[in-house]
PDB file with SEQRES, HELIX, SHEET and CRYST1 records, atoms N, CA, C and O in Angstrom:
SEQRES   1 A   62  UNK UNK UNK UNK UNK UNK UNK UNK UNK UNK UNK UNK UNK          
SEQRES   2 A   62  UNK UNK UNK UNK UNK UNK UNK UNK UNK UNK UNK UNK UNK          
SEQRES   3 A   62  UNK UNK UNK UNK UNK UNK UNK UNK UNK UNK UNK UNK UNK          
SEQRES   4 A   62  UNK UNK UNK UNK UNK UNK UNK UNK UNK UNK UNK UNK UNK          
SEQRES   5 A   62  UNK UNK UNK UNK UNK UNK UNK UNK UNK UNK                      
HELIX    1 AA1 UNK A    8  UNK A   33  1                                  26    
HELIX    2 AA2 UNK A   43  UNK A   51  1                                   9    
CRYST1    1.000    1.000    1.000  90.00  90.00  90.00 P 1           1          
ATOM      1  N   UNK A   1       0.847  -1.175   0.000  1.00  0.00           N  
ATOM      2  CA  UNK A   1       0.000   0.000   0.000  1.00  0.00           C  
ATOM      3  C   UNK A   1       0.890   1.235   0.000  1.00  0.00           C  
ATOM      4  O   UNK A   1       1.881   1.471   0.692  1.00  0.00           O  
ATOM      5  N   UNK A   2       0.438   1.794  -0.721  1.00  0.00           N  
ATOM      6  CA  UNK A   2       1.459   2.944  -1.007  1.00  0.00           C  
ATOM      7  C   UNK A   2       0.581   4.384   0.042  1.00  0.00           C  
ATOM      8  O   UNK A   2      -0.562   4.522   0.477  1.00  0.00           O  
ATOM      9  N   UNK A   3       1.953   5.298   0.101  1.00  0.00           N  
ATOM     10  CA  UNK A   3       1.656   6.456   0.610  1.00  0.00           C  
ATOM     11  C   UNK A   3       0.433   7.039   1.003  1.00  0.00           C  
ATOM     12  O   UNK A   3      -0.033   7.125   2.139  1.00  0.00           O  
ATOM     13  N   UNK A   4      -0.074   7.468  -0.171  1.00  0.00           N  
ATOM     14  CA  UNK A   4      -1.655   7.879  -0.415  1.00  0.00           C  
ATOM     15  C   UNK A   4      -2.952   6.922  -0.249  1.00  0.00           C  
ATOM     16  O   UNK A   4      -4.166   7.111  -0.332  1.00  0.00           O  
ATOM     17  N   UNK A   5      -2.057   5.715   0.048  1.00  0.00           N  
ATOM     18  CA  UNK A   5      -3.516   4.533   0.144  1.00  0.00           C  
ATOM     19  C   UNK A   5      -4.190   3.748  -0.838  1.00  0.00           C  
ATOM     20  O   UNK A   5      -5.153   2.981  -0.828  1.00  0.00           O  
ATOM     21  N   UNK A   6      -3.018   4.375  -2.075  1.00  0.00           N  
ATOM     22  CA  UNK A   6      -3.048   3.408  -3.687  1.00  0.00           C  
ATOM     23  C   UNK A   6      -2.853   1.934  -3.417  1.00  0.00           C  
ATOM     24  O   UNK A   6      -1.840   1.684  -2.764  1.00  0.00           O  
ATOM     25  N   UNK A   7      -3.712   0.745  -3.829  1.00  0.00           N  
ATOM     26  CA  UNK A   7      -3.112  -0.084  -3.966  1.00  0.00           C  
ATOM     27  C   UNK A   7      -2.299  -0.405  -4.831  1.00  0.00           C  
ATOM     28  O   UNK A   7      -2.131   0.422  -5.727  1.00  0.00           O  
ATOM     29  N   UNK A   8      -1.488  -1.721  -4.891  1.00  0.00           N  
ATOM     30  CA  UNK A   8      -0.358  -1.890  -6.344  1.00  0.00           C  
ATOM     31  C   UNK A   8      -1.140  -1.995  -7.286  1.00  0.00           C  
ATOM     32  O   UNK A   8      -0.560  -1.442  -8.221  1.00  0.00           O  
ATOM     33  N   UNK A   9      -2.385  -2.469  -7.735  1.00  0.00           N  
ATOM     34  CA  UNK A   9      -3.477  -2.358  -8.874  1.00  0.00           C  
ATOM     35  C   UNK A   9      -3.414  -1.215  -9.341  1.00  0.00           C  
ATOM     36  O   UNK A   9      -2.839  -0.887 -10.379  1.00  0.00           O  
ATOM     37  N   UNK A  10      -4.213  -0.294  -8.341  1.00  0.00           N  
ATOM     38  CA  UNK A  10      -4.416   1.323  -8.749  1.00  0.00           C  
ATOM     39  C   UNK A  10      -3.182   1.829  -9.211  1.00  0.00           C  
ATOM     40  O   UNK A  10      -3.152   2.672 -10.108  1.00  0.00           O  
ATOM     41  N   UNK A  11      -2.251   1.426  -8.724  1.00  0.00           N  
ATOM     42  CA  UNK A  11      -1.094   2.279  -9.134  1.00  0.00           C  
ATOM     43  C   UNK A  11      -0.165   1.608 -10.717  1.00  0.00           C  
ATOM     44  O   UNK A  11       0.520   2.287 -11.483  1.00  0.00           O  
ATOM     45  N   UNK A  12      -0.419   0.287 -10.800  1.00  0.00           N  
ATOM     46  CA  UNK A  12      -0.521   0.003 -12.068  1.00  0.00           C  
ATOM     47  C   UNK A  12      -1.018   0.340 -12.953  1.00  0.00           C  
ATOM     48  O   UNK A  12      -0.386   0.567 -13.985  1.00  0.00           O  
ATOM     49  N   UNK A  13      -2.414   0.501 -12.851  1.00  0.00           N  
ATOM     50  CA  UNK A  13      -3.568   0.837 -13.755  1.00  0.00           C  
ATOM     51  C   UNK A  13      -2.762   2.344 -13.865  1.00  0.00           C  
ATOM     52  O   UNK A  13      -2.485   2.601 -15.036  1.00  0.00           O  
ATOM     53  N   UNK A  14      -2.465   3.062 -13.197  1.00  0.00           N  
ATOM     54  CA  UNK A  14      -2.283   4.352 -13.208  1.00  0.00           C  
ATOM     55  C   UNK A  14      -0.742   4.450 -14.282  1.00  0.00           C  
ATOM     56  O   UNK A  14      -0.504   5.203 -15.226  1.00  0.00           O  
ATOM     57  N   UNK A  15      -0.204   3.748 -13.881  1.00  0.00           N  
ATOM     58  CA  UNK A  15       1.908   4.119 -14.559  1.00  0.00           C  
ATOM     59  C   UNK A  15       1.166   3.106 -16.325  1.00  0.00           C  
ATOM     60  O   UNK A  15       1.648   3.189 -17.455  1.00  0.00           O  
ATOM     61  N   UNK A  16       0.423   2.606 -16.059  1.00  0.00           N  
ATOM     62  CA  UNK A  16      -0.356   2.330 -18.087  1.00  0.00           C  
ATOM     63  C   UNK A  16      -1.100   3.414 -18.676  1.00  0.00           C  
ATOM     64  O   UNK A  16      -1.059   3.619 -19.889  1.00  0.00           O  
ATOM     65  N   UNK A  17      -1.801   4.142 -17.859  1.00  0.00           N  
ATOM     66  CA  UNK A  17      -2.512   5.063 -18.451  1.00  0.00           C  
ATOM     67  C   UNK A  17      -1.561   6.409 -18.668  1.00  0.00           C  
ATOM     68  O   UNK A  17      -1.558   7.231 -19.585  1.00  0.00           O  
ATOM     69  N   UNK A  18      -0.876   6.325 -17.646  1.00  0.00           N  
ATOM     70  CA  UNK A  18       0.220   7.550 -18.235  1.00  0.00           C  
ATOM     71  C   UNK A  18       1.346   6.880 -19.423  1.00  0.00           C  
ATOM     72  O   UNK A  18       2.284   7.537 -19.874  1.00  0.00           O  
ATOM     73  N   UNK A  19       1.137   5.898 -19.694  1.00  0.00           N  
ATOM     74  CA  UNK A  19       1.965   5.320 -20.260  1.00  0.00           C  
ATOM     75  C   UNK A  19       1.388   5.942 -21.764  1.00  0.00           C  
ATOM     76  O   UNK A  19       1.924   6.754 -22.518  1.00  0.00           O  
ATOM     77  N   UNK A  20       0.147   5.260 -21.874  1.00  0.00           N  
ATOM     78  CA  UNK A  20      -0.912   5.680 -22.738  1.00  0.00           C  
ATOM     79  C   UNK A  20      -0.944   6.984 -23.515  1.00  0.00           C  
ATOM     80  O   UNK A  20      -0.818   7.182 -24.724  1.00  0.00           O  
ATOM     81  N   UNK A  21      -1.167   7.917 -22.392  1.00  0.00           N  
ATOM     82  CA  UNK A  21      -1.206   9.463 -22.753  1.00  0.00           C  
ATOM     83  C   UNK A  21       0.139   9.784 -23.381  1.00  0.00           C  
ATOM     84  O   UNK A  21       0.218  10.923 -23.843  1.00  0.00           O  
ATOM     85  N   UNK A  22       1.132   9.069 -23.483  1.00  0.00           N  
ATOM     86  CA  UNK A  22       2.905   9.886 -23.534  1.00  0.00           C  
ATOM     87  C   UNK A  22       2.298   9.063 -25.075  1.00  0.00           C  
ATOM     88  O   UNK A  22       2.727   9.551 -26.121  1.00  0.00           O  
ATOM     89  N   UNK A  23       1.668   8.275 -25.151  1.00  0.00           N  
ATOM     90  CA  UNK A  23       2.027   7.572 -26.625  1.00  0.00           C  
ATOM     91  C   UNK A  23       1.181   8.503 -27.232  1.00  0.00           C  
ATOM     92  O   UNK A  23       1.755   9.231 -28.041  1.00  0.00           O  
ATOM     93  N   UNK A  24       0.085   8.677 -27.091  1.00  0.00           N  
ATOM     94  CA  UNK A  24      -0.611   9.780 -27.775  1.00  0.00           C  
ATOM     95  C   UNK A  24      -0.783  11.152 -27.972  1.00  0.00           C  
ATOM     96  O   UNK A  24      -1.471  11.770 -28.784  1.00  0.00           O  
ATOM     97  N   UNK A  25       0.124  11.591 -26.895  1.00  0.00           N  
ATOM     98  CA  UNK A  25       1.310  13.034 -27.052  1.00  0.00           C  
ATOM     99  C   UNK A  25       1.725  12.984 -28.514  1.00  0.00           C  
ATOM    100  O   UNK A  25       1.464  13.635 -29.525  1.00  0.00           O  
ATOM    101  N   UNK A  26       2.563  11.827 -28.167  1.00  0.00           N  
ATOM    102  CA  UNK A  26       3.781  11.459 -29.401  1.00  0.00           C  
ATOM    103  C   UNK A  26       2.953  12.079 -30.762  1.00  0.00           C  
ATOM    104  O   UNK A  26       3.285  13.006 -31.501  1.00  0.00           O  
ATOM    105  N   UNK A  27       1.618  11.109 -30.805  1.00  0.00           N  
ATOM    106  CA  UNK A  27       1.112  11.176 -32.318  1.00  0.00           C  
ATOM    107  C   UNK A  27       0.275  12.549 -32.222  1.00  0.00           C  
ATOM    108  O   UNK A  27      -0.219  12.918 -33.287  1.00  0.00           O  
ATOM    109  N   UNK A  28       0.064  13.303 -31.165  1.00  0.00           N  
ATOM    110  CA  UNK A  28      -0.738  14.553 -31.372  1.00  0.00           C  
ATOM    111  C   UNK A  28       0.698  15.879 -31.554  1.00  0.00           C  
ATOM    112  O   UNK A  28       0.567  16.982 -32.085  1.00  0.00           O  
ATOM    113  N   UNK A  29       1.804  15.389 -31.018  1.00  0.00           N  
ATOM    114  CA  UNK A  29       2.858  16.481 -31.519  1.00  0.00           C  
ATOM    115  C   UNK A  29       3.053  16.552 -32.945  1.00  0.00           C  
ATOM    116  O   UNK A  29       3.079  17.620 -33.556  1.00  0.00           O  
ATOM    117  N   UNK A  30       3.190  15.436 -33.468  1.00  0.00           N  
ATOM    118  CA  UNK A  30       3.573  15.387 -35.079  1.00  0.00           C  
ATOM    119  C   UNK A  30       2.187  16.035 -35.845  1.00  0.00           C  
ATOM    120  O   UNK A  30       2.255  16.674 -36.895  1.00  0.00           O  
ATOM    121  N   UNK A  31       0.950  15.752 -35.131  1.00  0.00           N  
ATOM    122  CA  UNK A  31      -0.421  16.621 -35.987  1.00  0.00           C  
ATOM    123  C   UNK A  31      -0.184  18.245 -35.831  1.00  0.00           C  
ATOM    124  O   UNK A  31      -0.491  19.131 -36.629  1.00  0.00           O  
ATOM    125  N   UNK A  32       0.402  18.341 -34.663  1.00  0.00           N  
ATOM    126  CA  UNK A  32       0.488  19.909 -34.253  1.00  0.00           C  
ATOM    127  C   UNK A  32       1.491  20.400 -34.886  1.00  0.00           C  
ATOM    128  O   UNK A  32       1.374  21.593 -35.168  1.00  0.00           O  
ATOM    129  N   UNK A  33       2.995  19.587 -35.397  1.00  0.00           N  
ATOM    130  CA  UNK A  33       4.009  20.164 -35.854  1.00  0.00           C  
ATOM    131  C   UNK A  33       3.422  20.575 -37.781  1.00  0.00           C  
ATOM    132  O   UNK A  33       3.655  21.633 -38.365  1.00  0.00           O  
ATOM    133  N   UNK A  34       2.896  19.740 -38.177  1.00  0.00           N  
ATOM    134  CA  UNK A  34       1.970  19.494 -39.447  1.00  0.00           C  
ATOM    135  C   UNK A  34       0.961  20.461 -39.803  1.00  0.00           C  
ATOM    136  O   UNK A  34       0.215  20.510 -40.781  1.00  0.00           O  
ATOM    137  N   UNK A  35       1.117  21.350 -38.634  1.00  0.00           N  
ATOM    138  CA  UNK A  35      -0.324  22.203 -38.421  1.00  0.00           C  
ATOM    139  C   UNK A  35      -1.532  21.840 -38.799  1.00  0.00           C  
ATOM    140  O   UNK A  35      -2.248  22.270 -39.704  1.00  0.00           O  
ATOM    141  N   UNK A  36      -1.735  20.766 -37.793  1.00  0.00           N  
ATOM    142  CA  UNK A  36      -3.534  20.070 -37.812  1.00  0.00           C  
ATOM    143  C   UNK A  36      -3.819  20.631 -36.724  1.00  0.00           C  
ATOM    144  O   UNK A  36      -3.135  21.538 -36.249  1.00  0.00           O  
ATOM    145  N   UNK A  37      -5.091  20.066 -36.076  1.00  0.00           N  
ATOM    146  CA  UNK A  37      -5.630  20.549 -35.239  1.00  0.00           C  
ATOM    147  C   UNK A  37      -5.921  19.154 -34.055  1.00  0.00           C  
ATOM    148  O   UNK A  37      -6.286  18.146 -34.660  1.00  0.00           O  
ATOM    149  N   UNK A  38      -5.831  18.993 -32.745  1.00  0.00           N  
ATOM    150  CA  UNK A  38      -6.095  17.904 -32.229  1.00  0.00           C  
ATOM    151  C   UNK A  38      -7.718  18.230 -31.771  1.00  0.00           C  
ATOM    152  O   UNK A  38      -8.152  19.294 -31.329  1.00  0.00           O  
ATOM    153  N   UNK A  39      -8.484  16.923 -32.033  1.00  0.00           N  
ATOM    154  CA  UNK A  39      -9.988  16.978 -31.388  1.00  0.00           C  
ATOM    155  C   UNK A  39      -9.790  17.590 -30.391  1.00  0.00           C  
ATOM    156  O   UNK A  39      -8.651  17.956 -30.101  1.00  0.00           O  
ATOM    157  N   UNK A  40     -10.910  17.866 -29.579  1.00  0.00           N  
ATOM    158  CA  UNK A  40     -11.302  18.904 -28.353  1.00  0.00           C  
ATOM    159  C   UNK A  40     -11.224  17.260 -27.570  1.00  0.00           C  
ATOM    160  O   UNK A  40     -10.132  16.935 -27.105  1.00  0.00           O  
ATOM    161  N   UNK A  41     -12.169  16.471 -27.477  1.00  0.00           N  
ATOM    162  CA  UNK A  41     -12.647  14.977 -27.212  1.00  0.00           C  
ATOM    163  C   UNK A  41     -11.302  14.628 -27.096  1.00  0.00           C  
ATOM    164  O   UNK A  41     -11.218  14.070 -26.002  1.00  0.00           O  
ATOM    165  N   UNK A  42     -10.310  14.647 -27.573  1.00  0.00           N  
ATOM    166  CA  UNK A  42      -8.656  13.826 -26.954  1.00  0.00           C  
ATOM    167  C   UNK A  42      -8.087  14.653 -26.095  1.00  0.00           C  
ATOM    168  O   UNK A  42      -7.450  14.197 -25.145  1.00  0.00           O  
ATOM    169  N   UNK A  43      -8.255  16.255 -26.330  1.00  0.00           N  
ATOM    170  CA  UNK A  43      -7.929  17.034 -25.273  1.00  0.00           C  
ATOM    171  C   UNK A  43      -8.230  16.834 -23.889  1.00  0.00           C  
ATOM    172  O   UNK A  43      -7.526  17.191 -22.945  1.00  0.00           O  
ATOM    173  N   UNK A  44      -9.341  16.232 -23.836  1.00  0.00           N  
ATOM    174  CA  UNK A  44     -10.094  16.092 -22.469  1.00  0.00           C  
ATOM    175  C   UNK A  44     -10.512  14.867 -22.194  1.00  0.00           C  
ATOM    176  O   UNK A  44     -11.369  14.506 -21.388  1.00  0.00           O  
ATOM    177  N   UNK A  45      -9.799  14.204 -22.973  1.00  0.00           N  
ATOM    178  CA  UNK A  45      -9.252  12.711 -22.143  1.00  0.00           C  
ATOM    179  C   UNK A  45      -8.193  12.742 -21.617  1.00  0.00           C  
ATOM    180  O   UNK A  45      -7.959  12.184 -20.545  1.00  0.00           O  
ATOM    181  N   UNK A  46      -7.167  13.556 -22.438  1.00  0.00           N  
ATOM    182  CA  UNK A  46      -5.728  13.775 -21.814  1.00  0.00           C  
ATOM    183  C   UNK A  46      -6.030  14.693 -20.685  1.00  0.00           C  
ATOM    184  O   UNK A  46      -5.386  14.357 -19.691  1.00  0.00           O  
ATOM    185  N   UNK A  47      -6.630  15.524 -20.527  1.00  0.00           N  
ATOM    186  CA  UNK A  47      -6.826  16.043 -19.300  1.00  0.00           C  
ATOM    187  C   UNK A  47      -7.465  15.593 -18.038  1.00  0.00           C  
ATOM    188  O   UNK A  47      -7.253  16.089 -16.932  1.00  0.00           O  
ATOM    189  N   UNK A  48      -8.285  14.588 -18.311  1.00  0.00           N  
ATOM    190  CA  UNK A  48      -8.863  13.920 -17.444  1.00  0.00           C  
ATOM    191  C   UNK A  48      -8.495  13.217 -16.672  1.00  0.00           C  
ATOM    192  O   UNK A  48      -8.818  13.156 -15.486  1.00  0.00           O  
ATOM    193  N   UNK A  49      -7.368  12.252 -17.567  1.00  0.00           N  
ATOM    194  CA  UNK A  49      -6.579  11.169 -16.969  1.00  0.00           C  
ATOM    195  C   UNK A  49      -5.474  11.412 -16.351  1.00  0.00           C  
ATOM    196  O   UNK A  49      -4.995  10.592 -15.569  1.00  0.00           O  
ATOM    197  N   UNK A  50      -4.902  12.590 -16.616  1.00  0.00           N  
ATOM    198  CA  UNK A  50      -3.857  13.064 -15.950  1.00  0.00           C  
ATOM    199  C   UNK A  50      -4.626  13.608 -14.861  1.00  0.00           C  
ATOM    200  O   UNK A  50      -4.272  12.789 -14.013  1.00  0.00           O  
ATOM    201  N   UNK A  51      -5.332  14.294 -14.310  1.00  0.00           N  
ATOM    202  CA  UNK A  51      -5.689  14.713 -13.412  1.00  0.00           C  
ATOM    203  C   UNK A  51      -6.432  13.203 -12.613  1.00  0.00           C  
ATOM    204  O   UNK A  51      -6.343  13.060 -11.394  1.00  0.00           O  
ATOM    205  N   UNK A  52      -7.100  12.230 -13.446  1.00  0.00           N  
ATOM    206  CA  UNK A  52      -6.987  11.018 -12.409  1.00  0.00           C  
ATOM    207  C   UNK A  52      -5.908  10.316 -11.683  1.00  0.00           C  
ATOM    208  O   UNK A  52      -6.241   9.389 -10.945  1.00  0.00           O  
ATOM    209  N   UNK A  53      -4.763  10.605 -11.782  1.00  0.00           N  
ATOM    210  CA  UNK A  53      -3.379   9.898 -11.556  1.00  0.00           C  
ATOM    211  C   UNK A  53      -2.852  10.791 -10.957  1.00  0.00           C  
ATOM    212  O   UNK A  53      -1.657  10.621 -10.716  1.00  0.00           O  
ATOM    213  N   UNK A  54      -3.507  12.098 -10.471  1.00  0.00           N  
ATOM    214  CA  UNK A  54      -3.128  12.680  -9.400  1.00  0.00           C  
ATOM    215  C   UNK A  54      -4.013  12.318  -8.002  1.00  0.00           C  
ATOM    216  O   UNK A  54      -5.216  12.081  -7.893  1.00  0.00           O  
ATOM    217  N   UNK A  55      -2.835  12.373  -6.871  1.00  0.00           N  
ATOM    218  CA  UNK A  55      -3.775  11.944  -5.976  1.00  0.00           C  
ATOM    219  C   UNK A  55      -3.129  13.411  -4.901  1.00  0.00           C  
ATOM    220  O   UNK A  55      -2.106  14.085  -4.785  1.00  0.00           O  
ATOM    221  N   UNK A  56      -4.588  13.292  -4.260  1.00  0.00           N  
ATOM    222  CA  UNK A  56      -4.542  14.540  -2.619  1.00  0.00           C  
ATOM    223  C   UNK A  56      -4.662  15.976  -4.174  1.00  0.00           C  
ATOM    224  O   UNK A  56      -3.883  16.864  -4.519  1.00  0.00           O  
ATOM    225  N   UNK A  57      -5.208  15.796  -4.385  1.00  0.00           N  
ATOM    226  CA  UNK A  57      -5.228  17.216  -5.252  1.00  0.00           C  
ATOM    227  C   UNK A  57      -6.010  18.275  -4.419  1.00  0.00           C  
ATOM    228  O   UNK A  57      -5.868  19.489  -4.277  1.00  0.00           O  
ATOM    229  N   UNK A  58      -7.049  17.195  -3.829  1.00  0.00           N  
ATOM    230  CA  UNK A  58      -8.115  18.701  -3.219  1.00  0.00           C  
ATOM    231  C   UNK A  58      -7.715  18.652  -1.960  1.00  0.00           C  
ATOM    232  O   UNK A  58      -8.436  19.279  -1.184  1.00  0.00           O  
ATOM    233  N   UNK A  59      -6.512  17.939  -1.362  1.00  0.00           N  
ATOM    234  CA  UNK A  59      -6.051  18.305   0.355  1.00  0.00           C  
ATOM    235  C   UNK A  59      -5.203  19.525   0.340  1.00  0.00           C  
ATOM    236  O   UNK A  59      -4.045  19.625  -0.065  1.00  0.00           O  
ATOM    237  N   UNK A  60      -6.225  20.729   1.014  1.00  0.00           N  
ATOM    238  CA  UNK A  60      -5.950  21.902   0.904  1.00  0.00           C  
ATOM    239  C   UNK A  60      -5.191  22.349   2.440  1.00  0.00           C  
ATOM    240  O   UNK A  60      -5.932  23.184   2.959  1.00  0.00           O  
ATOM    241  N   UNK A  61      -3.972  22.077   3.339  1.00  0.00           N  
ATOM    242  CA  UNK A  61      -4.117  22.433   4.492  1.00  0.00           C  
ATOM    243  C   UNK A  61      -4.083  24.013   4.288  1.00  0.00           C  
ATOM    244  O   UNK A  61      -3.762  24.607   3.258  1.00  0.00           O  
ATOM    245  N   UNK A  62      -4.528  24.613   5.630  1.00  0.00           N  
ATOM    246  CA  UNK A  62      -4.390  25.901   5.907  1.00  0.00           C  
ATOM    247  C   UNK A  62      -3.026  26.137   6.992  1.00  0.00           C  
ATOM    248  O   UNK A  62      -2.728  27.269   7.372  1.00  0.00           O  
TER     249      UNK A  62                                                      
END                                                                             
């Protein structure tokens, strides 16, 4: 059990999905270098999932 209370699952599932997103960086840099445009819909999967694979985001101490 890790730090935050990840199990080794969650945290697997998690180091594939970032795995995931770096591969589809890859193929959305070469559309952007090409001057295409990337869907809105991949934008905000990539944003999503990265922000799922963050953990304590909303532990705000004062």
């Amino acid at each position: 059990m890790g730090v935050c209370g990840k199990t080794p699952e969650i945290a697997a599932l998690q180091d594939l999905l970032i795995y995931q997103i770096k591969g589809i960086s890859c193929y959305a840099k070469e559309l952007l270098e090409k001057g295409e445009s990337i869907d809105k819909d991949i934008i905000s999967f990539i944003e999503n999932s990265l922000f799922t694979t963050l953990t304590h985001v909303m532990d705000i101490q004062s």
